[in-house]
SEMI-647462 format. One line per 4 residues: number of its first residue (from 1); their letters; for each residue y, z, x of C-alpha. Coordinates in nm, 2 decimals. Layout:
N
NUM> a> Y:Z:X  ...
//
This chain:
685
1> xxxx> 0.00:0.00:0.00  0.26:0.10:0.25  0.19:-0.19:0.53  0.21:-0.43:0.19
5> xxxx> 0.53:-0.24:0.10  0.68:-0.28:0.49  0.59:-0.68:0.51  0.78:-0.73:0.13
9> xxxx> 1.07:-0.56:0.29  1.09:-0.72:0.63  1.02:-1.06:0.47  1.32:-1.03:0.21
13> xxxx> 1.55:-0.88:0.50  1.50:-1.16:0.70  1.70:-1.42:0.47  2.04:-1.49:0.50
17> xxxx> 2.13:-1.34:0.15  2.41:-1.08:0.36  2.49:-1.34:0.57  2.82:-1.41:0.44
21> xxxx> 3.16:-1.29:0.54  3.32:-1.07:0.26  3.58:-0.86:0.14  3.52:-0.55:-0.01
25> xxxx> 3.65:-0.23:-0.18  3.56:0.14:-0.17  3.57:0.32:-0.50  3.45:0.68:-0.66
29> xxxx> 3.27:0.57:-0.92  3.45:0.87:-1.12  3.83:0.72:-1.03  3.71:0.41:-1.27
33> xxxx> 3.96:0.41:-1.57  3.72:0.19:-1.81  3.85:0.07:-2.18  3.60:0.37:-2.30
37> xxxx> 3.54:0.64:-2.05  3.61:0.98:-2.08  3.86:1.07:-1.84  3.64:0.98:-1.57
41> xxxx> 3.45:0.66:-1.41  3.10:0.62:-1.57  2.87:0.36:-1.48  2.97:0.09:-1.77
45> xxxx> 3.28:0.14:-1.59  3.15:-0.05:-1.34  3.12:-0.39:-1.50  3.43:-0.39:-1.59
49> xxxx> 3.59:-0.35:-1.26  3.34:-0.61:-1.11  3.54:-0.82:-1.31  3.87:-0.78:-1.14
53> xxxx> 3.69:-0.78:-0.81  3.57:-1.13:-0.89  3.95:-1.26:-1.01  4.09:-1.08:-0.69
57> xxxx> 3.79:-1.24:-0.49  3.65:-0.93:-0.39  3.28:-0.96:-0.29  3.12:-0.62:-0.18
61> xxxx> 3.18:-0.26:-0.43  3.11:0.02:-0.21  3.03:0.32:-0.40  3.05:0.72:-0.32
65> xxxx> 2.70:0.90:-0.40  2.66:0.96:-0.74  2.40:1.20:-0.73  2.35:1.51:-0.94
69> xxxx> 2.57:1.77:-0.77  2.62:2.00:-1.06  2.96:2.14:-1.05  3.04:2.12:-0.70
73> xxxx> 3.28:1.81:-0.67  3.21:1.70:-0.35  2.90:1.39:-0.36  2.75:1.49:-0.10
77> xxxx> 2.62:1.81:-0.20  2.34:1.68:-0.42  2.11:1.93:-0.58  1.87:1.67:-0.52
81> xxxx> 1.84:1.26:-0.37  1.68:1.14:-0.69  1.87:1.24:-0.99  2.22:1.08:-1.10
85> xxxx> 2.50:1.27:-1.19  2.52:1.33:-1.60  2.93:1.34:-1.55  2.88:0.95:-1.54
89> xxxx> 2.70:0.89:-1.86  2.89:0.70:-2.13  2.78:0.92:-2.45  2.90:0.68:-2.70
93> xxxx> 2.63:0.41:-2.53  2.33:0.64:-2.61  2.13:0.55:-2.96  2.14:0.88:-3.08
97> xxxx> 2.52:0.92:-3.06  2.63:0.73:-3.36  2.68:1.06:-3.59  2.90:1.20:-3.30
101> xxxx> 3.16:0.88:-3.27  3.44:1.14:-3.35  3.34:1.41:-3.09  3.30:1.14:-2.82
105> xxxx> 3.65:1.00:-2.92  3.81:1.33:-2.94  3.67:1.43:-2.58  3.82:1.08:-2.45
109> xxxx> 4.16:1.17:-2.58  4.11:1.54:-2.42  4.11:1.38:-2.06  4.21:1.01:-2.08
113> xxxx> 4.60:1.12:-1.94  4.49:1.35:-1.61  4.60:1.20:-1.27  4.37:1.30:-1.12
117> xxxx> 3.99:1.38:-1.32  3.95:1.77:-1.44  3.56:1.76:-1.24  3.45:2.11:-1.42
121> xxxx> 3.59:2.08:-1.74  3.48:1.71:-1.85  3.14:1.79:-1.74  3.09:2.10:-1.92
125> xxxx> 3.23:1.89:-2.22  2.98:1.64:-2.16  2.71:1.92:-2.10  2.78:2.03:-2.41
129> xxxx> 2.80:1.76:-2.65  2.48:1.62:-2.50  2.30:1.93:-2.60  2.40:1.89:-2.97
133> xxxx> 2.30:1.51:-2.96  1.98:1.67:-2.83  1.94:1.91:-3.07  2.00:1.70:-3.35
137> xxxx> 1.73:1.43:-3.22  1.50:1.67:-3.03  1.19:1.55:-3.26  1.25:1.23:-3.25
141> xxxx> 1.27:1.25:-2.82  0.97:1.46:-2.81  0.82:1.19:-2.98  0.95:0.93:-2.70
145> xxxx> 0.78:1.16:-2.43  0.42:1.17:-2.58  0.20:0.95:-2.31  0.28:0.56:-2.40
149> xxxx> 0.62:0.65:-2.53  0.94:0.53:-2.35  1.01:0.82:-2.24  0.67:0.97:-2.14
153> xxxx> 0.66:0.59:-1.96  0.98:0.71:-1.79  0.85:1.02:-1.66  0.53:0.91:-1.52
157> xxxx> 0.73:0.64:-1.31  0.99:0.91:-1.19  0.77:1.23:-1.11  1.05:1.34:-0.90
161> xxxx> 1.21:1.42:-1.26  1.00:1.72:-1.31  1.10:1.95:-1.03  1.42:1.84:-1.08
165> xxxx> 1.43:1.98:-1.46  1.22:2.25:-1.37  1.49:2.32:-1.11  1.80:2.23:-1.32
169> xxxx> 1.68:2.46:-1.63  1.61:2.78:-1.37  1.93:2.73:-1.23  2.13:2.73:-1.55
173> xxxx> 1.94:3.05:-1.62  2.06:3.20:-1.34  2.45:3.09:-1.39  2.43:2.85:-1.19
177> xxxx> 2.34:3.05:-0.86  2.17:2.90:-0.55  1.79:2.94:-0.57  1.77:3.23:-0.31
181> xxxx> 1.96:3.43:-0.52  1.76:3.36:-0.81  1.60:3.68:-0.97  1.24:3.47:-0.98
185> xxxx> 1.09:3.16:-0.81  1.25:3.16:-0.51  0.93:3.06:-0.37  0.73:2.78:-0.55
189> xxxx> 0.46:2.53:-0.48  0.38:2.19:-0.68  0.08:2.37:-0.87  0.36:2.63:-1.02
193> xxxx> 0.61:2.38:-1.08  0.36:2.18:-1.28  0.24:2.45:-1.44  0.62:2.52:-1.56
197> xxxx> 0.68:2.18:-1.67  0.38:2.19:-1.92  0.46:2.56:-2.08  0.52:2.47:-2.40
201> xxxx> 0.81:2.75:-2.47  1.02:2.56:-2.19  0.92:2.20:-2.29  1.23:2.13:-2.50
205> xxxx> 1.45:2.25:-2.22  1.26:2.03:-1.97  1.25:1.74:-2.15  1.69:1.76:-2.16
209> xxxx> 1.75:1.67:-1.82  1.48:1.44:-1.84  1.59:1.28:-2.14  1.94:1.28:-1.95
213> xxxx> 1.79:1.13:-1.64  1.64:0.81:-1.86  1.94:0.74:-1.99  2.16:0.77:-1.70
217> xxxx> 1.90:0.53:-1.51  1.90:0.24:-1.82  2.29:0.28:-1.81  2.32:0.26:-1.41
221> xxxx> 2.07:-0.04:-1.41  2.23:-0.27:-1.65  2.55:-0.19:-1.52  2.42:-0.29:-1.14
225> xxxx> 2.22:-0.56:-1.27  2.54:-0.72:-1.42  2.75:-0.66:-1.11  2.46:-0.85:-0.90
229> xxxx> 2.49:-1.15:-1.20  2.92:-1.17:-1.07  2.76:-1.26:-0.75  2.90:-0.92:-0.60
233> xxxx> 2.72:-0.68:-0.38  2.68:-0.34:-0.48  2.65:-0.07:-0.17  2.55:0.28:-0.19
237> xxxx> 2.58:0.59:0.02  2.28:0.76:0.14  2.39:1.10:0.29  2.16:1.14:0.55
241> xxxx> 2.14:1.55:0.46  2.08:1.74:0.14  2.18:2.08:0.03  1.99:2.39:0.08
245> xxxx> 2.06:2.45:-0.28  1.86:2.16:-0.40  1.55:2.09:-0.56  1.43:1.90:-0.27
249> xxxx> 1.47:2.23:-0.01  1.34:2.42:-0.28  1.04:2.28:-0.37  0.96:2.11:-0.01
253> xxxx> 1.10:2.38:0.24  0.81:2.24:0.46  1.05:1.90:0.52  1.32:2.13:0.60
257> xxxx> 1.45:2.36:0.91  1.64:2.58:0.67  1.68:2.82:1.02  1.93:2.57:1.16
261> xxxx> 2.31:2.43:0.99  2.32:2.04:1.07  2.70:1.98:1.19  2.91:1.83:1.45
265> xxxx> 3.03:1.94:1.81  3.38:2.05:1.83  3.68:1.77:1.89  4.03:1.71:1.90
269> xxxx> 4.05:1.79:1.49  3.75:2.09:1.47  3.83:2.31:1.77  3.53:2.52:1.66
273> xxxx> 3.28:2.24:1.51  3.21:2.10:1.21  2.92:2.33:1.03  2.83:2.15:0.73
277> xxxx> 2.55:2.40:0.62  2.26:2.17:0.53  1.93:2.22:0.67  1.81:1.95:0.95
281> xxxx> 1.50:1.74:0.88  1.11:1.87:1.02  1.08:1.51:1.12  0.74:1.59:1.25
285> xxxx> 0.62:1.72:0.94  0.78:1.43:0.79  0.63:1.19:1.00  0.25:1.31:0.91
289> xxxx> 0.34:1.21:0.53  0.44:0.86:0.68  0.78:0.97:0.57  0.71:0.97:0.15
293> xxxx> 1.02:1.18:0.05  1.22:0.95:0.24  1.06:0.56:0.11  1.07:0.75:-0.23
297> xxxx> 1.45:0.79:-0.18  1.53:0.42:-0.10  1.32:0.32:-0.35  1.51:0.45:-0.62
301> xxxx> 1.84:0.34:-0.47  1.74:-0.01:-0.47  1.71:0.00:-0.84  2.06:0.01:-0.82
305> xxxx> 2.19:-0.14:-0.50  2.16:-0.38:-0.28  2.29:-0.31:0.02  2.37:0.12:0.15
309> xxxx> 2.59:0.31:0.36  2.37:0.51:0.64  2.57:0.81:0.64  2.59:0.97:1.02
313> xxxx> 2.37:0.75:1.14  2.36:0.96:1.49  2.17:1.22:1.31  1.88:0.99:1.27
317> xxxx> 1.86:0.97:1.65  1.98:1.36:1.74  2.18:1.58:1.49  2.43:1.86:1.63
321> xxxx> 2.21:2.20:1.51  2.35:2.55:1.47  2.23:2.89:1.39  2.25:2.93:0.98
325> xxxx> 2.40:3.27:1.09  2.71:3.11:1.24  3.04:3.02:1.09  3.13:2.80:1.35
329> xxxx> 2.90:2.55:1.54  3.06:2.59:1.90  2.73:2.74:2.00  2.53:2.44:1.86
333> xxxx> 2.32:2.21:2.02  2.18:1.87:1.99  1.83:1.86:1.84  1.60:1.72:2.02
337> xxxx> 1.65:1.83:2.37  1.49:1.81:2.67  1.62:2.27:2.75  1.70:2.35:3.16
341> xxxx> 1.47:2.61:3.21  1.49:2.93:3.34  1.32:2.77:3.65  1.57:2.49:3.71
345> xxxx> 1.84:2.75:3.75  1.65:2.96:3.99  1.60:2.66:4.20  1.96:2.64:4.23
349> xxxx> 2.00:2.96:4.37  2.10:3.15:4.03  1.88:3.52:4.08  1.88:3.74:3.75
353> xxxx> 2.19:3.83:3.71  2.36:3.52:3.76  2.15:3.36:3.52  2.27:3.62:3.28
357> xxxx> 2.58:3.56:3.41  2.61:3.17:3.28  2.37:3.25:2.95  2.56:3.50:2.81
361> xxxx> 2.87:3.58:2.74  3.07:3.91:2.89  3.38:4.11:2.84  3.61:4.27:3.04
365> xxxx> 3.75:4.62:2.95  4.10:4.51:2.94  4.08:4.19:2.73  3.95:4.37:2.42
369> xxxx> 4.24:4.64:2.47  4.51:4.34:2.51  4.36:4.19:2.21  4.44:4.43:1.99
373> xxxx> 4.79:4.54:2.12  4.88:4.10:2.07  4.76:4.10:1.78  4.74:4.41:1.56
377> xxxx> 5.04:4.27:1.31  5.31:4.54:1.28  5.40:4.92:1.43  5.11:5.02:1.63
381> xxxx> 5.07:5.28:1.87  4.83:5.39:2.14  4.62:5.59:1.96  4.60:5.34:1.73
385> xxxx> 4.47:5.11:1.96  4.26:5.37:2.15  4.05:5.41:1.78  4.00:5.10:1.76
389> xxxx> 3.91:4.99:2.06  3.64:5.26:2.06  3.46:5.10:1.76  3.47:4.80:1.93
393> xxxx> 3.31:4.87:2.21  3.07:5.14:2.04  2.93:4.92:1.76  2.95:4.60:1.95
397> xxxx> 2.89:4.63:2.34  2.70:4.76:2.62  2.85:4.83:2.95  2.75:4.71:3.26
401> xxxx> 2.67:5.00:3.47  3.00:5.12:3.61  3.16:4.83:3.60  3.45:4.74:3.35
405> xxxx> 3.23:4.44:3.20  3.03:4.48:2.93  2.76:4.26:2.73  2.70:4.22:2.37
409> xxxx> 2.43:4.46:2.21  2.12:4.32:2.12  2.14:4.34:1.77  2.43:4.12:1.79
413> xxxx> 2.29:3.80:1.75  2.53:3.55:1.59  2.91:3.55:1.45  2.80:3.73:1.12
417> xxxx> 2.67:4.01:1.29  2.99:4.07:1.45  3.17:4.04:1.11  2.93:4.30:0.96
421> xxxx> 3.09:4.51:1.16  3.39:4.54:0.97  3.60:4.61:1.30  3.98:4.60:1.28
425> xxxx> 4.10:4.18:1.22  4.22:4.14:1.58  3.91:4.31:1.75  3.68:4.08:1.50
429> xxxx> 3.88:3.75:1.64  3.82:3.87:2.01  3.47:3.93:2.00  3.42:3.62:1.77
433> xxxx> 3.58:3.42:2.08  3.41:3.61:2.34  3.10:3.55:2.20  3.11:3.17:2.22
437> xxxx> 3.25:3.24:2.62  2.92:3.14:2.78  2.80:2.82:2.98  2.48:2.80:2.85
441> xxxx> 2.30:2.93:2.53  1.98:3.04:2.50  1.83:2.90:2.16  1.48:2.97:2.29
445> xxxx> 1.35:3.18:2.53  1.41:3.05:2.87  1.55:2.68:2.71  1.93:2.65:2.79
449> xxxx> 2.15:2.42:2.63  2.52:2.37:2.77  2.75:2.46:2.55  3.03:2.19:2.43
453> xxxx> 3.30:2.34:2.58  3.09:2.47:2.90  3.37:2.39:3.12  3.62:2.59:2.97
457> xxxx> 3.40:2.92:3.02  3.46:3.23:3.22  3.10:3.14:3.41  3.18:2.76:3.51
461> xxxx> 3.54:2.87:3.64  3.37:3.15:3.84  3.15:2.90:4.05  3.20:2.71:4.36
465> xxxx> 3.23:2.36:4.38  2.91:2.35:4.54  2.79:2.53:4.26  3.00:2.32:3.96
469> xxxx> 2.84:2.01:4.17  2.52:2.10:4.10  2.51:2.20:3.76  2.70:1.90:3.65
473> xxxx> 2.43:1.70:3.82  2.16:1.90:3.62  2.29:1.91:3.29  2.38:1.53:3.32
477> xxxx> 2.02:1.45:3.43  1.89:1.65:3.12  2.17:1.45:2.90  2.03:1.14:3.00
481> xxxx> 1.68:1.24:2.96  1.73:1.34:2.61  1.87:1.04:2.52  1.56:0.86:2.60
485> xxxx> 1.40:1.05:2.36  1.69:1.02:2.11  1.67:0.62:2.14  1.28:0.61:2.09
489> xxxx> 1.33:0.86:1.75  1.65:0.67:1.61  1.45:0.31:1.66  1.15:0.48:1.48
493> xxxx> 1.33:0.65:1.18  1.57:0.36:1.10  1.27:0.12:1.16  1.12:0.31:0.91
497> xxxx> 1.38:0.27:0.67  1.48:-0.12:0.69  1.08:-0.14:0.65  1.08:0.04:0.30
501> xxxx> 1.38:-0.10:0.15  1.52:-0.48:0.11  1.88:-0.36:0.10  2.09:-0.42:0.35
505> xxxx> 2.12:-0.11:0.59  2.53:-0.03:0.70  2.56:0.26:0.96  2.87:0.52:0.97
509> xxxx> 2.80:0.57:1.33  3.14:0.75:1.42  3.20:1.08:1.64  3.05:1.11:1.94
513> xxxx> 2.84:0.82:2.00  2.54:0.78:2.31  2.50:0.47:2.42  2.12:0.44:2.31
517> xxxx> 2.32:0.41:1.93  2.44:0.04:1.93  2.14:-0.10:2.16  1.93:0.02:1.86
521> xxxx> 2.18:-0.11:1.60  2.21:-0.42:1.69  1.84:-0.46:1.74  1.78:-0.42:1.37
525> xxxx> 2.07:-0.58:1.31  2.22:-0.30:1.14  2.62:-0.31:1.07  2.82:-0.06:1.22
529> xxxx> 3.11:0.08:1.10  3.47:0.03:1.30  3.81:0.21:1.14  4.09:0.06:1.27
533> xxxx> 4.29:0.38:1.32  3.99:0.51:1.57  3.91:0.17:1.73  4.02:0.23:2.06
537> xxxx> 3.98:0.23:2.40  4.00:0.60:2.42  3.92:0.58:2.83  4.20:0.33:2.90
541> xxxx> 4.55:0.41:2.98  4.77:0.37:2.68  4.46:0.39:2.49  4.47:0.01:2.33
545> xxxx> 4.35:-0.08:2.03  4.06:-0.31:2.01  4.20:-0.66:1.94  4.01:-0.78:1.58
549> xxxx> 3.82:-1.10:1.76  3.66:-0.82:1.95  3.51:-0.67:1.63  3.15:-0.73:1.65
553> xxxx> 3.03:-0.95:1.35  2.72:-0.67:1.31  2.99:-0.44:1.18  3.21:-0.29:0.87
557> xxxx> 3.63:-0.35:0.92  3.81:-0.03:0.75  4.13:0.08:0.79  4.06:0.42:0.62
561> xxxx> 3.77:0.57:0.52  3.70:0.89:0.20  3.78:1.16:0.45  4.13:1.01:0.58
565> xxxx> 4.42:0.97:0.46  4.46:0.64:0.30  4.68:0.36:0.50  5.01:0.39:0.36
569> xxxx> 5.02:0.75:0.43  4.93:0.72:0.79  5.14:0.44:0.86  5.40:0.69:0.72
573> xxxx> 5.29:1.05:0.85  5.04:1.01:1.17  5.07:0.67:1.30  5.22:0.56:1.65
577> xxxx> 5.40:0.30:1.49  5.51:0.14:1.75  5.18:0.12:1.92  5.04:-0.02:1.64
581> xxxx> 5.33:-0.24:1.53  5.33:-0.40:1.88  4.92:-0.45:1.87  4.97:-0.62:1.55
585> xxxx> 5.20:-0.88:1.71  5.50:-0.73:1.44  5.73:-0.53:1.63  5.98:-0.49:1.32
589> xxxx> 5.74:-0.34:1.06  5.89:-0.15:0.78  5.92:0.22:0.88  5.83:0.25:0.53
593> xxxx> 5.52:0.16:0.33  5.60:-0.10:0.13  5.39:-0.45:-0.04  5.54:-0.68:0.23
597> xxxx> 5.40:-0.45:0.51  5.07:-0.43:0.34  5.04:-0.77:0.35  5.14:-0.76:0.70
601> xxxx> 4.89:-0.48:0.77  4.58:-0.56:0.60  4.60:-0.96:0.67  4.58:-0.88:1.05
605> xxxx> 4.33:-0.64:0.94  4.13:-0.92:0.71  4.10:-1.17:1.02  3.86:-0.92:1.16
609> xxxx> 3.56:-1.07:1.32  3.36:-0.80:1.16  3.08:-0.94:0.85  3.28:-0.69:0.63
613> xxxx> 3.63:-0.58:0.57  3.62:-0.34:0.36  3.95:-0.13:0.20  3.99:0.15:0.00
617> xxxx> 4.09:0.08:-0.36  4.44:0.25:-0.29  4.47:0.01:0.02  4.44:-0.29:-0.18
621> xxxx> 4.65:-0.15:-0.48  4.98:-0.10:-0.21  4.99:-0.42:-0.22  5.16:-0.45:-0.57
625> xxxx> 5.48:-0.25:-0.59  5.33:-0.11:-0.98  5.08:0.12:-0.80  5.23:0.35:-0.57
629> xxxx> 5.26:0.72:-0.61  5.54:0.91:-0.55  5.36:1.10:-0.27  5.14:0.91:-0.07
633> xxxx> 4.90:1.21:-0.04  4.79:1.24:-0.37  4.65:0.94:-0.34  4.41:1.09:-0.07
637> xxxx> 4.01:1.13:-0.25  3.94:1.41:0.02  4.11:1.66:0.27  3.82:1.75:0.48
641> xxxx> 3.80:2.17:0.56  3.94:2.20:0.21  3.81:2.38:-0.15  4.07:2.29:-0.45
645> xxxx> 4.03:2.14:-0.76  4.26:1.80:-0.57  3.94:1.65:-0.35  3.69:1.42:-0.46
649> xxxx> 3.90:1.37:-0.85  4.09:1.06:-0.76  4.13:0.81:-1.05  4.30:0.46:-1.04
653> xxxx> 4.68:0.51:-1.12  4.57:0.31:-1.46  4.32:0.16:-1.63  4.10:-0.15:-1.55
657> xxxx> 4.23:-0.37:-1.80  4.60:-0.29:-1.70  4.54:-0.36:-1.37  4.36:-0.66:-1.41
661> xxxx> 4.71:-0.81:-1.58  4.90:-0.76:-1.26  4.87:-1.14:-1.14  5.10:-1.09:-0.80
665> xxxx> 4.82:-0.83:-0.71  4.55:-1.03:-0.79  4.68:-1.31:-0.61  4.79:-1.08:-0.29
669> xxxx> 4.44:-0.99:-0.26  4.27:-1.30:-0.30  4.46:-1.45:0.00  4.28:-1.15:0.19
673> xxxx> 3.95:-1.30:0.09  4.00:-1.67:0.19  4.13:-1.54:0.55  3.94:-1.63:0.83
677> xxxx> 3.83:-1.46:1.13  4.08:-1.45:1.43  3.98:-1.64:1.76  3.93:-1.53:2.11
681> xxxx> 4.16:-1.60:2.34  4.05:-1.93:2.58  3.84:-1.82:2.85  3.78:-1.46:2.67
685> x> 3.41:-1.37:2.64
//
């Protein structure tokens, strides 16, 4: 079955069906503003707006997940890959609704004005009507999942469904609360969740999200299926991780490392890391089931799409792992990883305590006590500070014989532990900083990994250069032998994925990128991803901007991706415009956002040698004087290290049909499409 399933696959991925050169847009599916949604995008939506893609010319619809995430508004916390997200469902489309045509109007009218779409409060409405249409048809559905019924037909071709609503009705008995806080089931197997699905007292509850999940699948497939009839291709986004509070975790926890926080290493913009909280993948255990979760997964996404977004597509090959008892993921490290040993160092001359030296991190009497007289925030005085500093050092450290140096206790094992303490704010901040002050850490017993930052430590600066010289030398070897083993898992895993799935793979390979990463790209012809803003020649002086015939046609064009700002707001709050204007050959660029320079702007952008150019909605929008916002931030979908009720609720600044009567627009963008690629210079390889 599976080596039938892989040569289907590889046979339909070798045509030249994505062969040709597009234009595209990037939409929430919620910011769709459709003749008869709700206050928010649902997937009817989408045919609608397919059809001002095809009069502007627009080829490719790039979608954000539209999972089931419950009420947390960002997509990419699903509570599971499979199901889709019920606060997309048109009500008024479902055959039992007809004796509710007032409620579904009157919930319309509720929401149909909000700039931006109220996440929580539509989808409780929605929630809650759905139940009475339930209720009032619940005989008549039970019916529909007997075995031959549409329904029971349904369920037998989605199993995934029944963990899902076994999950989904638990949860909602337990307002809402992740599973491990649950007051039963934390811990579940595929005999108990069976046996759940079949009690008979729980039946009808079951049978809602099921019921829920049919009709959000026949919605989302006609809708896709008449966006692939316009000739346009429809891409999805795959996050690469799930939540911990999932039914996925929850009912596999043998897929998962739920130990570990997947994340990124700290940069320019996340001193301390990015820790996302999701648990990384037991690809080894993962592996032994010839990956079935994961050919599961795509196969339901291709009922729907035909081509998908790889989110962090270096996670495939190594993903940035911290402890699950961290706030921060400075001390993180990448996963796999050839370790140094405990050996290597003692070959370089480190004896005991100089290995405990460079693994872990100490303090020096004084800093603590300067810590707290910078920082204690008002009057203090040195009694004060003396009480203080005594819990600190009596809850938290150990010293160091005689010597004014102490070390960590060993019951202090991560940043929590520290917090538990409940020391005074400033003393909490030292020791938090202190404890990521160490060259190496230790995430297994005599397997070191450097820390990011390793060269900003107390240790590194204490050695000699003889000393600096070799370490370097060591952890650069052990970098470069990792990333053999990073290549030779990345080819396997995303060989594994083109393999089970005709749709067209798209990688966001952005951050920190080894070099193994594009070889194996661009031998599976996989697109990568290039955002103009970030395109650059970081190593060179004046850091240039990649010139757009240098683009590699294997790739996706964007000036601005969910997580930035969009690019009128740059070009009017972060860019080097002069830079930029002088890379774009238009040194006297309007200070000021306007149409004219988005036409400037995103034709330069459109001649791209990249396959794809693909632009936010709001990018293609600037481009009409009708569509701008007052402030260019609110037209932002997220502010990354943010929780408010503003990310991830963007709507279109009118409906669809408005929209489409804006001809200048329409026209603006369809001279995008017919642009062709800019050519190399003569004698330019």
């Amino acid at each position: 079955m599976a080596n039938s399933q892989k040569n289907k696959s590889s046979e339909s991925n070798s045509k030249d069906e994505f062969s040709e050169r597009l234009i595209g847009t990037v939409v929430p599916l919620g910011a769709l503003r459709g003749s008869e949604s709700t206050g928010v995008g649902e997937f009817p939506d989408l045919v609608e707006f397919a059809g001002l893609c095809v009069k502007m010319g627009v080829g490719l619809i790039q979608l954000l997940p539209v999972n089931d995430t419950g009420y947390q508004t960002s997509p990419y916390f699903a509570l599971t890959v499979f199901a889709l997200h019920p606060l997309y469902l048109r009500i008024g489309d479902l055959p039992e609704a007809g004796p509710f045509a007032a409620k579904i109007k009157a919930l319309g009218h509720r929401f149909d004005q909000d700039a931006r779409f109220a996440f929580e409060s539509i989808l409780r409405a929605k929630i809650g009507l759905l139940r009475e249409i339930y209720a009032a048809n619940k005989a008549e559905i039970a019916n529909k999942a007997q075995k031959g019924g549409s329904l029971g037909v349904w369920i037998e071709e989605n199993p995934w469904v029944k963990e899902y609503a076994v999950f989904r009705r638990i949860k909602e008995a337990n307002d809402e609360k992740g599973w491990k806080e649950w007051s039963s089931h934390q811990h579940i197997d595929t005999k108990e969740i069976e046996s759940l699905w079949n009690d008979r007292k729980l039946k009808d509850e079951h049978l809602f999200w099921a019921w829920l999940q049919k009709a959000l699948d026949d919605q989302f497939s006609r809708a896709a299926k008449a966006v692939a009839d316009m000739g346009i291709l429809l891409e999805g986004d795959l996050p690469i991780l799930i939540n911990e509070d999932s039914a996925d975790v929850w009912a596999h926890p043998e897929y998962f490392n739920r130990e570990l926080s997947a994340g990124a290493p700290p940069d320019m913009y996340s001193p301390e890391g990015q820790r996302w909280g999701f648990p990384t993948y037991r690809w080894d255990i993962l592996e032994k089931n010839d990956y079935d979760w994961w050919r599961k997964r795509l196969k339901v996404a291709e009922k729907y799409y035909k081509a998908y977004r790889i989110d962090h597509v270096l996670g495939f090959f190594r993903i940035w792992a911290s402890s699950q008892r961290d706030n921060t993921s400075v001390l993180g490290w990448f996963n796999p990883y050839i370790p140094i040993t405990k050996e290597e160092l003692v070959s370089l001359d480190f004896d005991e305590s100089r290995i405990r030296w460079v693994t872990q991190p100490h303090v020096p009497t004084g800093e603590l006590w300067d810590a707290l007289r910078s920082n204690w925030g008002g009057y203090y005085n040195e009694g004060d500070i003396a009480v203080e500093a005594e819990r600190a050092f009596g809850q938290a450290l150990d010293r160091i014989g005689e010597e004014e140096l102490w070390l960590f206790k060993n019951h202090i094992t991560s940043e929590q532990d520290i917090i538990a303490l409940n020391l005074h704010p400033a003393a909490q901040a030292y020791l938090i900083k202190a404890w990521h002050n160490r060259l190496f850490v230790e995430y297994e017993e005599g397997s070191y990994f450097p820390t990011w930052l390793y060269r900003d430590t107390r240790a590194y600066a204490s050695l000699s250069e003889t000393e600096k010289e070799a370490l370097e030398e060591l952890v650069e070897k052990h970098r470069a032998d990792s990333e053999k083993i990073w290549e030779k898992q990345g080819q396997k895993l995303l060989t594994m994925l083109k393999e089970s799935t005709a749709m067209l793979p798209c990688a966001e390979d952005l951050g920190a990128v080894p070099d193994c990463v594009p070889r194996v790209l661009g031998k599976l012809k996989i697109l990568g991803l290039r955002v103009v803003r970030w395109y650059r020649d970081w190593e060179a002086e004046g850091e240039p901007y990649y010139p757009f015939e240098d683009y590699p046609e294997l790739s996706v064009c964007t000036p601005a991706v969910h997580d930035s700002s969009t690019l009128r707001e740059w070009w009017d709050r972060e860019a080097q415009q002069e830079v930029f204007a002088t890379f774009i050959g238009v040194p006297a660029l309007p200070k000021i956002y306007n149409p004219g320079a988005a036409k400037i702007v995103l034709h330069k952008i459109a001649t791209a040698a990249s396959r794809y150019r693909v632009f936010q909605i709001q990018d293609l929008l600037h481009l009409s004087p009708r569509w701008y916002a007052a402030d260019p931030a609110s037209e932002r979908i997220n502010v990354p290290g943010t929780l408010n009720e503003f990310n991830w609720t963007y709507r279109l600044p009118a409906p669809i049909a408005e929209i489409t009567k804006d001809a200048d627009l329409i026209n603006a963008v369809r001279e995008l499409a017919d642009i062709k690629p800019a050519k190399k210079a003569k004698g330019k390889r």
